[in-house]
C-alpha positions as CSV (number, residue, x, y, z in Angstrom):
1,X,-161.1,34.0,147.9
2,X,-161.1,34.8,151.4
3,X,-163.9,33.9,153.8
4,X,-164.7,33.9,157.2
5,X,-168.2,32.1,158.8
6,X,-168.5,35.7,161.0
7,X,-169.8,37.9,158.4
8,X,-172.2,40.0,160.8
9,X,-170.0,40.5,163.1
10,X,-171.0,40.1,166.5
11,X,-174.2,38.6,165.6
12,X,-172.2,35.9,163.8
13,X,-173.1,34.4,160.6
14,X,-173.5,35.0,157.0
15,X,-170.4,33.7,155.2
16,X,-172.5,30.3,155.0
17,X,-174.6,32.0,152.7
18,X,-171.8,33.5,150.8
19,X,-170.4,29.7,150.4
20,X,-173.9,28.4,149.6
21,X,-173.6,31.1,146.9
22,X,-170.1,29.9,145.6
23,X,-171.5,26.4,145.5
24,X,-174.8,27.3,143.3
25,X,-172.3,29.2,141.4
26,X,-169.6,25.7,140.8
27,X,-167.4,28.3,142.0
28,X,-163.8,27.1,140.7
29,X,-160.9,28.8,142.6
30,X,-159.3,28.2,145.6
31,X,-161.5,29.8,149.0
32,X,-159.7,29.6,152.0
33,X,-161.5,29.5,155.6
34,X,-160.6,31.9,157.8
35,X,-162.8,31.6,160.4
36,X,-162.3,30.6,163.9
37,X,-166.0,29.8,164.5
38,X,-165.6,26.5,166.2
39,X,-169.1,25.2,164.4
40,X,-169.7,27.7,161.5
41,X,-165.9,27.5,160.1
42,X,-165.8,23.7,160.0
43,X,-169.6,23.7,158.6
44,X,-168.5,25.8,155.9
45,X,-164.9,24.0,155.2
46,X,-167.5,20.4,154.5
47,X,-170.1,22.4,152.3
48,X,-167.6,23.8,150.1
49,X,-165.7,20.5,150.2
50,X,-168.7,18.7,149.0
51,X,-169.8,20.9,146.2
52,X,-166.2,19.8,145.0
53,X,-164.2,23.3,145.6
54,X,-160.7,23.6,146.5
55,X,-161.0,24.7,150.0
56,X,-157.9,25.5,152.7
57,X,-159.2,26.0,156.3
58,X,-156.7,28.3,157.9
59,X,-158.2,30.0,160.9
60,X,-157.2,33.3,162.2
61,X,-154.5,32.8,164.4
62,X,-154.7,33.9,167.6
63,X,-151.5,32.2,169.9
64,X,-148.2,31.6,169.2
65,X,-147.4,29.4,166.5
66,X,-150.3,29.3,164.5
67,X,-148.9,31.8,162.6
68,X,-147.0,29.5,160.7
69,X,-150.0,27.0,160.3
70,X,-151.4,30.2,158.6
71,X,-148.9,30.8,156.4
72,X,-148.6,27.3,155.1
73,X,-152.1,27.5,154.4
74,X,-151.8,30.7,152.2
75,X,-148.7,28.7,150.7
76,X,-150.9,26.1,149.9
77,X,-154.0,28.1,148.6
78,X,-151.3,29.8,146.4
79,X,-149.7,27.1,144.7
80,X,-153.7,25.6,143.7
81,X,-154.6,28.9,142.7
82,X,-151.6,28.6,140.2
83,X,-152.3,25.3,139.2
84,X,-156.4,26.0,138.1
C-alpha cells in the first residue's frame, strides 16, 4: 500500500488516520510512505513501525537524485511484499 500523510490536500492531513486504521486492523503488507511532510510523514513511518508493520519511507522526490532513493525504496517494498 501506498500512502502519503497529505490526504486533504492543501489542508494537510488524514493519511494518519488511514495508518491508525491499518494498525487497528494488524494490517500485514508492506505500506510505503510517500509523504514529504516533514512532521506528518515521519509520524506516520514510527506509528506504523510500532504497531509492527513493514513500513518503507520513500518520500516524493522532488530534486535530482532522489529519484533513485525512490526507486530503491519501491525495490525494497517489492521484494517484502514477495516474501509475506
Amino acid at each position: 500500500m501506498f500512502l502519503d500523510y497529505d490526504l486533504h490536500g492543501v489542508t494537510g492531513g488524514g493519511g494518519e488516520h488511514v495508518a491508525k486504521a491499518l494498525a487497528r486492523g494488524q494490517y500485514r503488507g508492506v505500506v510505503v510512505v510517500q509523504s514529504t511532510n516533514p512532521v506528518g510523514g515521519p509520524r506516520m513511518v514510527r506509528d506504523l513501525a510500532a504497531a509492527s508493520i513493514d513500513t518503507v519511507y520513500a518520500p516524493a522526490f522532488r530534486n535530482y537524485g532522489s529519484e533513485r532513493l525512490w526507486r530503491q525504496a519501491l525495490e525494497v517494498a517489492g521484494t517484502r511484499g514477495r516474501a509475506a
